[in-house]
Backbone as a printed PyTorch tensor [residue, N CA C, xyz], in Angstrom:
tensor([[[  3.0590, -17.1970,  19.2160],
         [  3.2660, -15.9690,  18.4880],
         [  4.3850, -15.1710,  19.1610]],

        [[  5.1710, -15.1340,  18.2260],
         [  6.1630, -14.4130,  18.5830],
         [  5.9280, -12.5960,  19.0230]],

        [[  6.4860, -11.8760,  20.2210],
         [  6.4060, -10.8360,  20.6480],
         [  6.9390,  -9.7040,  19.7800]],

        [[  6.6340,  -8.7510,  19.2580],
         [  7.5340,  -8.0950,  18.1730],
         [  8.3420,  -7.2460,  19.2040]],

        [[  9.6390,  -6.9880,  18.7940],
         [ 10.8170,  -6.0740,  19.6750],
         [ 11.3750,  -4.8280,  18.3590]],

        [[ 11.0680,  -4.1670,  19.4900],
         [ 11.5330,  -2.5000,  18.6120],
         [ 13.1830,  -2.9300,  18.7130]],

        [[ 13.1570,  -2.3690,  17.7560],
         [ 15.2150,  -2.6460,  17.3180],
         [ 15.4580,  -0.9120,  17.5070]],

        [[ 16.3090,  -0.7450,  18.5030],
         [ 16.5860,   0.5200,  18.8590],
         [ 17.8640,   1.0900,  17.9700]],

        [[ 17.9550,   2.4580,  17.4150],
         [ 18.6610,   2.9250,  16.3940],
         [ 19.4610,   4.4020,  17.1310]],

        [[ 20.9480,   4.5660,  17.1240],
         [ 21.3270,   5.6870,  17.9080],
         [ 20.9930,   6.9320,  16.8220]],

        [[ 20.4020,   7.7670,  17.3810],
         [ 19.9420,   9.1250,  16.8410],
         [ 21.4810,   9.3150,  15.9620]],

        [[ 22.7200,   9.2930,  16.7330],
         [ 23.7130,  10.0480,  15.8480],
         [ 23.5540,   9.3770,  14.6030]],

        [[ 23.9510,   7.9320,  14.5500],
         [ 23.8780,   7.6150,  13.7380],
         [ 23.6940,   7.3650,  12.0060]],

        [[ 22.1570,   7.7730,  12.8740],
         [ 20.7930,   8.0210,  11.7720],
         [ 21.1640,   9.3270,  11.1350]],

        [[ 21.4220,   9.9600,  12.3180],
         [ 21.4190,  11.5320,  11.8870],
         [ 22.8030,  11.9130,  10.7280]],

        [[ 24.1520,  11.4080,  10.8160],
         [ 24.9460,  11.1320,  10.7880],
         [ 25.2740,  10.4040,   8.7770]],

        [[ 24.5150,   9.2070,   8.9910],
         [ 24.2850,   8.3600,   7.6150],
         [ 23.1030,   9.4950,   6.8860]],

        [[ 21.8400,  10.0940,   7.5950],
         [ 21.2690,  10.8810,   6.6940],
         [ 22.1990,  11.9960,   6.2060]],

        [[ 22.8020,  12.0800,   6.9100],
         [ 23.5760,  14.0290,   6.3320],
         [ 24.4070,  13.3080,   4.9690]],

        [[ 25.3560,  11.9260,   4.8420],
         [ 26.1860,  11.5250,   4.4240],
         [ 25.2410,  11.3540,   2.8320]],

        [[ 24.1670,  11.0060,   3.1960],
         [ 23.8430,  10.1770,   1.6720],
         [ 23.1110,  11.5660,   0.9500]],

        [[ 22.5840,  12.4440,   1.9920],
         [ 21.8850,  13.4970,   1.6570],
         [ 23.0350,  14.2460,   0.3430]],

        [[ 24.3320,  14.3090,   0.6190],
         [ 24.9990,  15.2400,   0.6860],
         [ 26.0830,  14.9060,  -0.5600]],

        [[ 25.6600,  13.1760,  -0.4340],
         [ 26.4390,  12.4520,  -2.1020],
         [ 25.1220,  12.6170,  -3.1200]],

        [[ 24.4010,  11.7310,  -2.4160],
         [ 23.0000,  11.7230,  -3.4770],
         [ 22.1710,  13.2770,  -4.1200]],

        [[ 22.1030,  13.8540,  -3.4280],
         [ 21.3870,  14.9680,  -3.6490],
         [ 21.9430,  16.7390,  -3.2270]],

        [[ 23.2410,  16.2340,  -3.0920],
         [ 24.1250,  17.8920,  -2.9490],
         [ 23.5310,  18.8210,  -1.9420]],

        [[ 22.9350,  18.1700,  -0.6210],
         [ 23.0610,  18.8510,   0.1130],
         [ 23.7920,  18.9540,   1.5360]],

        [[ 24.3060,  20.6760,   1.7410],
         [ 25.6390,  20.6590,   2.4280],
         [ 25.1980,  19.5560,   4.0170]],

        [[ 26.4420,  18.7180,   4.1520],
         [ 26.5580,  18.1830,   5.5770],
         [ 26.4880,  19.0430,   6.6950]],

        [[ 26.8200,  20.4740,   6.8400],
         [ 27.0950,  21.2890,   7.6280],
         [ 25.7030,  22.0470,   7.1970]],

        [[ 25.0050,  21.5340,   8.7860],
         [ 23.2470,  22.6390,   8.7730],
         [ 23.0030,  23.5040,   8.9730]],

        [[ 24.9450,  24.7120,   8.9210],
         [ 24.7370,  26.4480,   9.1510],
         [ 24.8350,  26.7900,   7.4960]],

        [[ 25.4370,  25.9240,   6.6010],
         [ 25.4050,  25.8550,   5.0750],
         [ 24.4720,  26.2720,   4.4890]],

        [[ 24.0980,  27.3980,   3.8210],
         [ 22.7200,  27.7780,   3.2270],
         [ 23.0090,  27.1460,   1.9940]],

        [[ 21.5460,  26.4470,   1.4310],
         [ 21.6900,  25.5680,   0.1420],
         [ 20.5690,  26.4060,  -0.6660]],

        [[ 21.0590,  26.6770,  -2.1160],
         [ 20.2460,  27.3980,  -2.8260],
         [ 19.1110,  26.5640,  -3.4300]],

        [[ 19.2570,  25.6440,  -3.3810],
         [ 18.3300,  24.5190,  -4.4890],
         [ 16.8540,  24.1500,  -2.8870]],

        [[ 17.1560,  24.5260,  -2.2900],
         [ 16.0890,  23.9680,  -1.3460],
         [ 16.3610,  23.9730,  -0.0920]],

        [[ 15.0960,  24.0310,   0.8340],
         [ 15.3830,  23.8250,   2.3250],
         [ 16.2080,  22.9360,   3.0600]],

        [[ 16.9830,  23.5250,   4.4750],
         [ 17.7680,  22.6800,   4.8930],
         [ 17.5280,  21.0050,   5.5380]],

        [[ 18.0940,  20.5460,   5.2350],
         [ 18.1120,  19.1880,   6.1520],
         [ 17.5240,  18.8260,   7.2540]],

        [[ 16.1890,  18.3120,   7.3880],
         [ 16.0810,  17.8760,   8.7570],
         [ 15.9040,  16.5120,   8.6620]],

        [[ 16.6780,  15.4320,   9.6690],
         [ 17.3560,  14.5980,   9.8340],
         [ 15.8700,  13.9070,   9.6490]],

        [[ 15.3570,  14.1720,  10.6960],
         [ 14.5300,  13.0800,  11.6460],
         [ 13.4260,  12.8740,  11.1260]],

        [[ 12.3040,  14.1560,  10.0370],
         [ 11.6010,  14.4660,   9.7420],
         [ 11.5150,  13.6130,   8.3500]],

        [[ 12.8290,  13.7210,   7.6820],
         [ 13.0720,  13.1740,   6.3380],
         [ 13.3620,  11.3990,   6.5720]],

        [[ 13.9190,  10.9580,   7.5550],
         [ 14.0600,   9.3400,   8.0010],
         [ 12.6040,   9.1630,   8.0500]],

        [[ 11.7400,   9.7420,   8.8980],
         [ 10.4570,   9.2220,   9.0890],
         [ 10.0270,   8.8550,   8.2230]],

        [[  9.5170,  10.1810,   6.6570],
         [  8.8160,   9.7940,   5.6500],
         [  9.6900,   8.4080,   4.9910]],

        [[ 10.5130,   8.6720,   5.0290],
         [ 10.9760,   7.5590,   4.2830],
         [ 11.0420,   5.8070,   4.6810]],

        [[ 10.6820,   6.2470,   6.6400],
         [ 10.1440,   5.1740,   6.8970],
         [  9.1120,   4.3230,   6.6250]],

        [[  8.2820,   5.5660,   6.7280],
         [  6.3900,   5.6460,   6.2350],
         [  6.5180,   5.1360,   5.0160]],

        [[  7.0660,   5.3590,   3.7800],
         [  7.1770,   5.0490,   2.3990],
         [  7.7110,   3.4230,   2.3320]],

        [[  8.7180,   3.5960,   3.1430],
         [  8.9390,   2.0500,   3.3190],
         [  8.3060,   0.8910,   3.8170]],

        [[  7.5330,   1.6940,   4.4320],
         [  6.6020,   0.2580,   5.3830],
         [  5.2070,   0.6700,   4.3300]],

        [[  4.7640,   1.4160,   3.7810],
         [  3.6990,   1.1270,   2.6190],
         [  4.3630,   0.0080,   1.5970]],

        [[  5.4290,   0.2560,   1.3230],
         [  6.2660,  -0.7450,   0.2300],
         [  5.8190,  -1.7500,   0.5610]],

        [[  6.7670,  -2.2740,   1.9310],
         [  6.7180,  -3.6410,   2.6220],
         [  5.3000,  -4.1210,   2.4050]],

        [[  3.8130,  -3.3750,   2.2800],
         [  3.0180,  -3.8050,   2.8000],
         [  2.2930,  -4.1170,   1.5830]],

        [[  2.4130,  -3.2400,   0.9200],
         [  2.4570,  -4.2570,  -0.6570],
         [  2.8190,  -5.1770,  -1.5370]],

        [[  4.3260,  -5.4340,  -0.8040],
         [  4.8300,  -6.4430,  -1.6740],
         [  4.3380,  -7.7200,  -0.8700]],

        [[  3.5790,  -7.2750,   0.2930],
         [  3.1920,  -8.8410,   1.1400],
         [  1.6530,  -8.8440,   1.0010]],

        [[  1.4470,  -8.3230,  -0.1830],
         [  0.0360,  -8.3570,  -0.3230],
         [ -1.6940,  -7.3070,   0.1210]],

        [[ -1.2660,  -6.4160,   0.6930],
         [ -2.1050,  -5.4030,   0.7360],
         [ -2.3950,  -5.0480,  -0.7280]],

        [[ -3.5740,  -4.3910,  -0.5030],
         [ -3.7340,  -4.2010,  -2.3140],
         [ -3.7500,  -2.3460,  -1.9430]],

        [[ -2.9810,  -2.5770,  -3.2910],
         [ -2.6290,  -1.0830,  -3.5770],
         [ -3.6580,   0.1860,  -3.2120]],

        [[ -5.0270,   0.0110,  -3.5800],
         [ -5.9110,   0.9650,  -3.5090],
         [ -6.1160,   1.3410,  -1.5640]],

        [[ -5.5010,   0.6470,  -0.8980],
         [ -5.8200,   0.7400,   0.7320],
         [ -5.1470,   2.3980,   1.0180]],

        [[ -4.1570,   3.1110,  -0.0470],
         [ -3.8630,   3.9490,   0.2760],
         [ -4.9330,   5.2740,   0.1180]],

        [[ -5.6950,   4.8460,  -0.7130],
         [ -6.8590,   6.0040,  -0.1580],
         [ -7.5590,   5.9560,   0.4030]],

        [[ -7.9550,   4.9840,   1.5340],
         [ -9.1510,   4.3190,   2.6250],
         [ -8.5270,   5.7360,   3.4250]],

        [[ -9.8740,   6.3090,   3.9920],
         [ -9.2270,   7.1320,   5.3290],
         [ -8.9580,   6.7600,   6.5530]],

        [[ -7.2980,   6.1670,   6.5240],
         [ -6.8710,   5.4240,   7.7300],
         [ -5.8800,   6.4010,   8.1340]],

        [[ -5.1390,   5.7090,   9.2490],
         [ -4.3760,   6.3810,  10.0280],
         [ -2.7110,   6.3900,   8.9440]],

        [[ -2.9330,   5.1660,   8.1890],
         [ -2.0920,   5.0150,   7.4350],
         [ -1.7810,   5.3060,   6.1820]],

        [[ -2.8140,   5.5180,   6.0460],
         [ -2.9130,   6.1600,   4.4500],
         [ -2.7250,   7.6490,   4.7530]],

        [[ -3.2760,   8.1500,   5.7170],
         [ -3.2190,   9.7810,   5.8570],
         [ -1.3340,   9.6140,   6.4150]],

        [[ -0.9690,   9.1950,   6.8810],
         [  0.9890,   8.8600,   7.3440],
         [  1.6450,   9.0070,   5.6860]],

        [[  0.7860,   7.8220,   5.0300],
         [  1.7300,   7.7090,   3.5970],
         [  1.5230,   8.6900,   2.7790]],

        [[  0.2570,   9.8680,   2.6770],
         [  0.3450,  10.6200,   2.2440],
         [  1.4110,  12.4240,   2.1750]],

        [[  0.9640,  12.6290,   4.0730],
         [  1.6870,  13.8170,   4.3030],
         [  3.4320,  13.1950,   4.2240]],

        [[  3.6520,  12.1290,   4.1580],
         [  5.1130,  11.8580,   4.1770],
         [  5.6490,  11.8060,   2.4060]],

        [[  4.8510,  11.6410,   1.7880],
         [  4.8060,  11.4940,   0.0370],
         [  5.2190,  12.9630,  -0.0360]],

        [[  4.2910,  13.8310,   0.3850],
         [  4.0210,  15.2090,   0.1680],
         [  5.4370,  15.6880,   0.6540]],

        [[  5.7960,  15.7330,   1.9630],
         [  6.8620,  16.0670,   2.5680],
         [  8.0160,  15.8390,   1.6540]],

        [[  8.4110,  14.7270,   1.4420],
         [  9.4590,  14.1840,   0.4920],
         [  9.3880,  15.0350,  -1.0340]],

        [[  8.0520,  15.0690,  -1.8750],
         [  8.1150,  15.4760,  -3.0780],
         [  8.5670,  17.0240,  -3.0300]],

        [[  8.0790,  17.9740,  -1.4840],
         [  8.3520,  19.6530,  -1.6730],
         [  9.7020,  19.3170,  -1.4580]],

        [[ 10.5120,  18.5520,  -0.4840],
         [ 11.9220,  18.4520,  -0.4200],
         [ 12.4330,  18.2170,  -1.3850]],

        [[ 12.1260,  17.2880,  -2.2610],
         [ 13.3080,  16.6190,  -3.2820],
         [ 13.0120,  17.8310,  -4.4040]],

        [[ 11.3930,  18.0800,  -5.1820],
         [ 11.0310,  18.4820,  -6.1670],
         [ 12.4290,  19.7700,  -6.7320]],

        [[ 12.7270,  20.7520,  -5.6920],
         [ 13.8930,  21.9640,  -5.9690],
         [ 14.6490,  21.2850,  -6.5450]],

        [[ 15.5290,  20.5140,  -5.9290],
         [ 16.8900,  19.6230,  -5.9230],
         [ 16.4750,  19.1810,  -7.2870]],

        [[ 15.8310,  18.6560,  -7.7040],
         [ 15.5260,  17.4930,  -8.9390],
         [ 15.1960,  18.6480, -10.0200]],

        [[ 14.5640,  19.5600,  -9.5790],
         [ 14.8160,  20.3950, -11.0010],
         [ 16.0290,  21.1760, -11.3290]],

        [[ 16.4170,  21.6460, -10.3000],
         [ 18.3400,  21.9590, -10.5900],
         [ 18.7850,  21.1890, -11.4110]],

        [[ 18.9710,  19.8280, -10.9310],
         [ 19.9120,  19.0070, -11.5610],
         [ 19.5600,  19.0080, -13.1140]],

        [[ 18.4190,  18.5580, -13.3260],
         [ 17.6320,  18.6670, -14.5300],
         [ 18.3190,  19.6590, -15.2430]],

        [[ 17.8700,  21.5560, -14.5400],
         [ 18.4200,  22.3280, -15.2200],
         [ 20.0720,  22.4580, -16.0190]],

        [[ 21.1170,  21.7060, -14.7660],
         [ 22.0230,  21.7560, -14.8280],
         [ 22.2660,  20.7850, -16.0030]],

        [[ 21.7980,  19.9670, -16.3860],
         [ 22.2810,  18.6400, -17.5010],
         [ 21.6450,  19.4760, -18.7600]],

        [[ 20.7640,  20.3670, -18.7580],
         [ 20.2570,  20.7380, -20.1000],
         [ 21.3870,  21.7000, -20.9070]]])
């Protein structure tokens, strides 16, 4: 059995590619003294996580976990939840702007 190895990621980076996609995808400013009217500012690390969390629920479904494990009260299901939550108050502003703006 193979040993699993953490694949190490440079903070700028991360931090760096989040501001970039944040800022095409969803119009918010790269610069975190930028006040954005549609919603709270950017936090890098907070927003990679959930989206880690979201990703490794994915992964864990498409390899066969069955869907309903997300309401067992685990350590993981309570992760995939507050990170769902986190993501939906972040995006929800942004996504109704745009909305507004196309009507």
């Amino acid at each position: 059995m193979r040993k699993k190895k953490e694949l190490q990621v440079d903070p700028l980076f991360v931090e760096l590619t989040m501001r970039v996609i944040s800022s095409l995808v969803l119009g918010i400013p790269v610069d975190r003294k930028t006040v954005s009217p549609e919603g709270p500012p950017l936090k890098v690390a907070k927003v990679y996580e959930a989206m880690s969390i979201l990703g490794y629920r994915f992964l864990r479904v498409a390899t066969g976990e069955k869907i309903w494990m997300k309401y067992l009260p685990t350590n993981n299901s309570r992760d995939y939840w507050a990170a769902r939550l986190y993501l939906e108050e972040f995006l929800t502003p942004r996504v109704d702007l745009a909305l507004q703006m196309t009507e």
